[in-house]
C-alpha positions as CSV (number, residue, x, y, z in Angstrom):
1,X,0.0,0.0,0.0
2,X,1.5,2.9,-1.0
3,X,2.4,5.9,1.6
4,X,-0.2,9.0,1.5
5,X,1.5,11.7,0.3
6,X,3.3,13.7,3.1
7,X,2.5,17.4,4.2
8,X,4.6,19.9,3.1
9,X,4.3,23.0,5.2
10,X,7.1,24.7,3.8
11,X,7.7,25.9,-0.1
12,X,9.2,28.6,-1.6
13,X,8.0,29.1,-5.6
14,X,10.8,30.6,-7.8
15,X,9.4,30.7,-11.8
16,X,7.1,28.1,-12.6
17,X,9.1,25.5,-9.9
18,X,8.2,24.6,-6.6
19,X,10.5,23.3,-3.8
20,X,10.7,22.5,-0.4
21,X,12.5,24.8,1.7
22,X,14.1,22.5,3.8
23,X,16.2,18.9,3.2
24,X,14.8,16.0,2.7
25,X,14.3,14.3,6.2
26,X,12.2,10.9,6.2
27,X,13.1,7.4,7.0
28,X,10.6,5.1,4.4
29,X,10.3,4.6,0.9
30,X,7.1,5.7,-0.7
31,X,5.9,2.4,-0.7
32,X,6.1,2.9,3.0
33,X,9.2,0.5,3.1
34,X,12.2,1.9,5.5
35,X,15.4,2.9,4.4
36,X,18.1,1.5,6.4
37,X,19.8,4.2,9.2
38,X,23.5,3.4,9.6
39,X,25.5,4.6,12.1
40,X,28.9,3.0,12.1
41,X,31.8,3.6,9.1
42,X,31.5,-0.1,8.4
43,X,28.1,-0.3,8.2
44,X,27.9,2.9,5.6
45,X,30.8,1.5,3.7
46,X,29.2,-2.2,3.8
47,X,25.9,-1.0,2.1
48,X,27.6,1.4,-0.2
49,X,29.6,-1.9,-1.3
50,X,26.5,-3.6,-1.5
51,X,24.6,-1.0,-3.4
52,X,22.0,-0.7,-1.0
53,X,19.9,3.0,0.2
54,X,21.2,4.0,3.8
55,X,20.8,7.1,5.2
56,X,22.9,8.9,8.1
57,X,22.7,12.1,10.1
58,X,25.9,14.4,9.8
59,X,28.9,12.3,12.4
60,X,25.5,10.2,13.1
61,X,24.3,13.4,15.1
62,X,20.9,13.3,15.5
63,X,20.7,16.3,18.4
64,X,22.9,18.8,16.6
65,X,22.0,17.7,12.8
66,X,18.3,17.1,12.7
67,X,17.8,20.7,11.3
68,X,20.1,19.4,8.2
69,X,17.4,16.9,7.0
70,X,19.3,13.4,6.5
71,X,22.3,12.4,4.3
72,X,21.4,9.7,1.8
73,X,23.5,7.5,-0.1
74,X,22.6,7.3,-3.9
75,X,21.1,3.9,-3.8
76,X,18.7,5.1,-2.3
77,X,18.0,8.3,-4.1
78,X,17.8,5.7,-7.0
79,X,16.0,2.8,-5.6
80,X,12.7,1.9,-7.6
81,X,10.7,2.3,-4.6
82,X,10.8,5.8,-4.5
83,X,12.8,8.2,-2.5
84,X,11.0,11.3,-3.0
85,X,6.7,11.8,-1.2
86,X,3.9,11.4,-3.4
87,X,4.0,14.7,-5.4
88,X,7.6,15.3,-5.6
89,X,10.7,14.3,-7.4
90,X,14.2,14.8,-7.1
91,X,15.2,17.2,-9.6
92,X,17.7,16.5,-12.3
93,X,20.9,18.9,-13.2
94,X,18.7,20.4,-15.7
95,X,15.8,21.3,-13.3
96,X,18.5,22.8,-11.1
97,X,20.2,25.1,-13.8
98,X,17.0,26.1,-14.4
99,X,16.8,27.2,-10.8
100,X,20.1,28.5,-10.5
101,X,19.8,30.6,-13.9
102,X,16.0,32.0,-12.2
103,X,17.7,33.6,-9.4
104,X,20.0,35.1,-11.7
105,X,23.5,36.7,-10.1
106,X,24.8,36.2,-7.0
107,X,22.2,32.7,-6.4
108,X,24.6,31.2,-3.9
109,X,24.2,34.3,-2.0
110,X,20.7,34.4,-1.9
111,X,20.1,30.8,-1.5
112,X,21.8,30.8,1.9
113,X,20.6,31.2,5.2
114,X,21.2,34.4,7.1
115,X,22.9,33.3,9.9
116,X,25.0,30.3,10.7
117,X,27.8,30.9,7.7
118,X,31.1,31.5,9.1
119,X,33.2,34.0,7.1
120,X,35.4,32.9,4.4
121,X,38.9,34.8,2.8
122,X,39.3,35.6,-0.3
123,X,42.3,33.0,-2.0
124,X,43.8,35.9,-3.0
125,X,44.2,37.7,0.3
126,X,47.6,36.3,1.2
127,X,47.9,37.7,5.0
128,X,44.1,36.9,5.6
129,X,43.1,40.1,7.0
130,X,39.9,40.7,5.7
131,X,37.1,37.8,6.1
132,X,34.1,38.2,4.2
133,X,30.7,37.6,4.9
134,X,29.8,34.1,4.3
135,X,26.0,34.3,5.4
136,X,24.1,35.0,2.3
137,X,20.3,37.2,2.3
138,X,18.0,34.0,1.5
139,X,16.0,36.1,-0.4
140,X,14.1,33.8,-2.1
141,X,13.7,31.2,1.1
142,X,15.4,28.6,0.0
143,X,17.0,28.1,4.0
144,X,20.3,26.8,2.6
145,X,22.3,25.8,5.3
146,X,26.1,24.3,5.7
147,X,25.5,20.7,6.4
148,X,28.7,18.8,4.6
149,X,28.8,15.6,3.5
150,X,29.9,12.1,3.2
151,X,32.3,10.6,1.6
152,X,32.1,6.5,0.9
153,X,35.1,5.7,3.2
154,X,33.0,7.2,5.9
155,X,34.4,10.4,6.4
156,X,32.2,13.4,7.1
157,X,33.3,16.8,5.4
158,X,32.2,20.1,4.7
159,X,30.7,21.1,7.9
160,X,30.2,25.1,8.0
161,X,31.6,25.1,4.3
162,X,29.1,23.5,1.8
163,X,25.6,22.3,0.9
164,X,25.7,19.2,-1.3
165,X,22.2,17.7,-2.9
166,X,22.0,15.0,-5.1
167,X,20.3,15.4,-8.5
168,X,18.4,12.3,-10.1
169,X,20.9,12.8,-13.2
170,X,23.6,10.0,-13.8
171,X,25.9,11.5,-16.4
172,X,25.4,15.3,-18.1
173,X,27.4,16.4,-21.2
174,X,27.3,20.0,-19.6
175,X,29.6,18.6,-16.9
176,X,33.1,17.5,-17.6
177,X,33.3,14.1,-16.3
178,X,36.7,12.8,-15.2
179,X,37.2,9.2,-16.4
180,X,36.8,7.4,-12.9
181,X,36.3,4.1,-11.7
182,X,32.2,4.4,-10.5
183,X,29.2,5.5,-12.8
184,X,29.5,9.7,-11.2
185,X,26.3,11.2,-10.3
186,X,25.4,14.7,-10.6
187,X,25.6,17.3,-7.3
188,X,25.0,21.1,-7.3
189,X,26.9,22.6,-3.9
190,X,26.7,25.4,-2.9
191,X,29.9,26.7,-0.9
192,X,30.7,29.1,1.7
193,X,32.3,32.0,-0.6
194,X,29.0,32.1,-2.7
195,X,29.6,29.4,-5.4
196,X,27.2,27.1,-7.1
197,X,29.1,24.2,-8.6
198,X,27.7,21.3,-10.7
199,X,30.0,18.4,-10.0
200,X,30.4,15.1,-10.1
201,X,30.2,12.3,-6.5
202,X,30.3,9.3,-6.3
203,X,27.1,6.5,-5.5
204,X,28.4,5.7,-2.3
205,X,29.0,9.0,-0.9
206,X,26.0,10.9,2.0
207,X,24.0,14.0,0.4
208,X,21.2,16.2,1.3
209,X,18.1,16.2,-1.1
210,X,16.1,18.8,-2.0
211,X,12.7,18.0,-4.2
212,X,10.8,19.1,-6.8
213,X,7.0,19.4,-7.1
214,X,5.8,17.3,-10.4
């Protein structure tokens, strides 16, 4: 039987799109399946092995992390049981460029929360006297936050620095794919000094998702 479709009580509409305005944070399929929680390095690197969906809270932090929505691996943004609630997808690259081209200049900026961003220096300031302002204005609500990663060998990264959600996209020609040993999968980050960056991770790796009404 499948799940009633969940109740989404926050959305922010930017063009003809609408999103949640906060990650991804449940624990079943839509088929009302679970998803398997891990919480040791073996465990995450045993189902990433395995190909199967887990899901993890940043360093298995429930307390301080719960406001990140969960990291899931891409098995399980993949798996045919669906990941996303009734009425939702997770968008692909192209559905995110068309976000990202919407908000127009500066999007990183305006994407990310006010507060919680820890300054950042410019690569170029040598002595490092001048930090910048790494909150953004969250203009258009989209609550963007700092909540890292995970990497397939377990290790957590990115914590106060970047925002990395999946897409449902394997392989894009408008991203220059290195020649690596797993099938890449498309991300969009966002990064502390106000980037948005289509990139390339790996299947096994923990990201935040982000959906898409159909």
């Amino acid at each position: 039987m499948l799940l009633a479709s969940i109740t989404i009580a926050q959305t922010v509409t930017i063009g003809n799109q609408v999103w949640m305005s906060q990650n991804l944070d449940i624990s079943n399929f839509r088929n009302g399946d679970p998803i398997p929680q891990v919480k040791t390095a073996e465990e995450w690197m045993k189902a990433g092995a395995n190909k199967q969906p887990a899901w993890c809270y940043y360093e298995n932090d429930s307390t301080t992390w719960s406001k990140c929505g969960k990291l899931y691996n891409w098995h399980a943004v993949n798996d045919p049981r669906g990941l996303a609630p009734i009425g939702w997808h997770i968008p692909s690259i192209d559905e995110w460029q068309i976000l990202i081209s919407k908000i127009g200049n500066n999007a990183a900026y305006k994407m990310k929360n006010k507060v919680g961003w820890p300054d950042y220096f410019d690569p170029f300031d040598i002595a490092m006297n001048h930090p910048k302002q790494g909150n953004g204005n969250n203009i258009i609500g989209f609550n963007t936050l700092y909540c890292g990663s995970r990497n397939g060998q377990n290790g957590f990264a990115g914590f106060n620095i970047l925002m990395t959600w999946w897409s449902a996209t394997e392989k894009s020609d408008k991203i220059d794919f290195l020649e690596w040993s797993y099938k890449p999968i498309c991300v969009l980050t966002i990064s502390d000094d106000n980037k948005t960056l289509f990139l390339q991770n790996e299947p096994d790796s923990g990201c935040s998702i982000r959906c898409l009404k159909d």
